[in-house]
C-alpha positions as CSV (number, residue, x, y, z in Angstrom):
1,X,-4.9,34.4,6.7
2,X,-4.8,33.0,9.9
3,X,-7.5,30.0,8.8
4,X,-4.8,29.2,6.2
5,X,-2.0,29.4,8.7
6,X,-4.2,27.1,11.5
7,X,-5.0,24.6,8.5
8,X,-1.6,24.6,7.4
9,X,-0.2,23.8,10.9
10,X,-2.5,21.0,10.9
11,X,-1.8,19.5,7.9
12,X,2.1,19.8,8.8
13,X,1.2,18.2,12.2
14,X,-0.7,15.3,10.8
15,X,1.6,14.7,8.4
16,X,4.9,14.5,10.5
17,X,2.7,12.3,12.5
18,X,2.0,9.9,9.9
19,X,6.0,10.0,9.0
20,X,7.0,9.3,12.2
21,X,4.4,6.5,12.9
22,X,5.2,4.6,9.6
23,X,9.0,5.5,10.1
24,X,8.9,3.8,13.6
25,X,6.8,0.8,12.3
26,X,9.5,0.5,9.8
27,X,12.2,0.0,11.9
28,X,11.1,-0.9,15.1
29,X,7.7,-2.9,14.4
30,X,6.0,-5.4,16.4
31,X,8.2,-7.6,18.9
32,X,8.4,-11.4,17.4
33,X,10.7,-14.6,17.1
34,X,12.4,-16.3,14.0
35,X,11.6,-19.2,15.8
36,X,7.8,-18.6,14.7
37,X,9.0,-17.2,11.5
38,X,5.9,-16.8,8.6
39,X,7.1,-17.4,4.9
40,X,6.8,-14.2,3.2
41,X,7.2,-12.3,6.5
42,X,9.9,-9.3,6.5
43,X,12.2,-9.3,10.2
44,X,14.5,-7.0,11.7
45,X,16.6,-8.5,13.7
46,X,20.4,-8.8,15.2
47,X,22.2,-11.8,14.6
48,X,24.8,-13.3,17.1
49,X,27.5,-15.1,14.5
50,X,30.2,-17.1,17.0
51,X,32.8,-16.4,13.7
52,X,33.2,-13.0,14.3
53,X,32.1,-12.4,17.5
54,X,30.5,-9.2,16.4
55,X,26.5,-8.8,16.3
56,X,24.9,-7.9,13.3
57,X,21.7,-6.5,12.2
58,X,19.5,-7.6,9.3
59,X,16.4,-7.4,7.6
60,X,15.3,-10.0,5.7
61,X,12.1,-11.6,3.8
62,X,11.7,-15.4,5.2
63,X,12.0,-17.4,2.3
64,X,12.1,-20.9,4.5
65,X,11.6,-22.3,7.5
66,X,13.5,-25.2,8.4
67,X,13.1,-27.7,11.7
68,X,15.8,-29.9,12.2
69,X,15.6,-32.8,14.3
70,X,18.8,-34.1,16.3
71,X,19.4,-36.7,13.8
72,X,19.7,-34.2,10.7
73,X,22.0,-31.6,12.9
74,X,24.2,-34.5,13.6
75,X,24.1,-35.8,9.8
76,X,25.2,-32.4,8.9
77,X,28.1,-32.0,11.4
78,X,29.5,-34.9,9.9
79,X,29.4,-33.9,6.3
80,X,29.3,-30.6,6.6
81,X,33.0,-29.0,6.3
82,X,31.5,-25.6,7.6
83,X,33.6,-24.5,11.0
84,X,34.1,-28.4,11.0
85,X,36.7,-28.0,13.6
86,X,35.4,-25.0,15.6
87,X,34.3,-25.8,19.0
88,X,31.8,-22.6,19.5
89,X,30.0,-22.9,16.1
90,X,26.6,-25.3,17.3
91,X,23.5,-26.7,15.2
92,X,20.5,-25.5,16.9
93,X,16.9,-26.7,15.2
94,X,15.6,-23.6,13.9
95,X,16.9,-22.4,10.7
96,X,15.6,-19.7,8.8
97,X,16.5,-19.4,5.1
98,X,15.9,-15.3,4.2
99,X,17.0,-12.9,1.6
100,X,18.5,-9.7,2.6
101,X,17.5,-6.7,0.5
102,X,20.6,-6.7,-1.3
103,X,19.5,-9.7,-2.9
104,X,21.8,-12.5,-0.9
105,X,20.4,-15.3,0.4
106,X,21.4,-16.3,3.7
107,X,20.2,-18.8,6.8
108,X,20.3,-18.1,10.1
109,X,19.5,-20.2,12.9
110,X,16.9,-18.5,15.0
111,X,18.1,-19.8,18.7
112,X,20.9,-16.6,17.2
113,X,18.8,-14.1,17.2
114,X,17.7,-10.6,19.6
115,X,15.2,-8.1,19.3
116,X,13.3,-9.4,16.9
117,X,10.8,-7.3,15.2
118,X,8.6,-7.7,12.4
119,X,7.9,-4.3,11.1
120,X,4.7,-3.1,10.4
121,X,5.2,-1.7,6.6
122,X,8.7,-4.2,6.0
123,X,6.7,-5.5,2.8
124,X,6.9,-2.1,1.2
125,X,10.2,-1.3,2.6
126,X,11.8,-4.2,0.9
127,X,10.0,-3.8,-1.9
128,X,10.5,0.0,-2.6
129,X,14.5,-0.5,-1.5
130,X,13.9,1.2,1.7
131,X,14.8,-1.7,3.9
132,X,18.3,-1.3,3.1
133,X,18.1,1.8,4.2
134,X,16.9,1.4,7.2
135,X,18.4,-1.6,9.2
């Protein structure tokens, strides 16, 4: 009886362990930057949007990575009717096209972005559902 009860213990031990390792690698994960951003790679991240004025956090799967130079930021703030008029909104070079796990795909221009993580198992969360979940 008490080998059971000592192998049992273990086993719950170990196994809470292993829950709150890949639970932690989930959310928190490894510190990073969009501006390095990998195609394919899954970030957790809070985004800084001028419009509302409220931070927000997102995970997202990088589906592009865009560099703009000084002449294409300018190109688009003369065509572009987006916050045309708004003196806080501001091209920066980085943008990152990504897909949130409801399925909307979004850009966000990296120079936005705090804490920054790329989480460990974020492949398997966003591919199980779990990601939405958890950010």
């Amino acid at each position: 009886m008490n080998d059971a009860f000592i192998v049992g213990s273990v086993f719950a031990v170990v196994t809470c362990g292993l829950l709150a390792f890949a639970a932690f690698h989930v959310y928190a994960g490894v510190r990073d930057n969009l501006i390095t951003a990998r195609v394919g790679g899954v970030y957790n991240f809070v985004y800084h949007q001028p419009l509302h004025g409220e931070p927000e956090r997102y995970m997202a799967r990088v589906l592009e990575v865009h560099r703009l130079s000084d002449e294409s930021i300018r190109r688009l703030n003369r065509q572009s009717r987006y916050r045309r008029y708004d003196d806080n909104f501001q091209r920066t070079t980085h943008l990152v096209t990504a897909q949130t796990p409801d399925g909307k795909i979004r850009n966000f221009y990296a120079e936005r972005t705090t804490n920054v993580r790329r989480p460990l198992l974020g492949g398997v969360a966003f591919k199980t559902g779990l990601a939405s979940f958890l950010c």
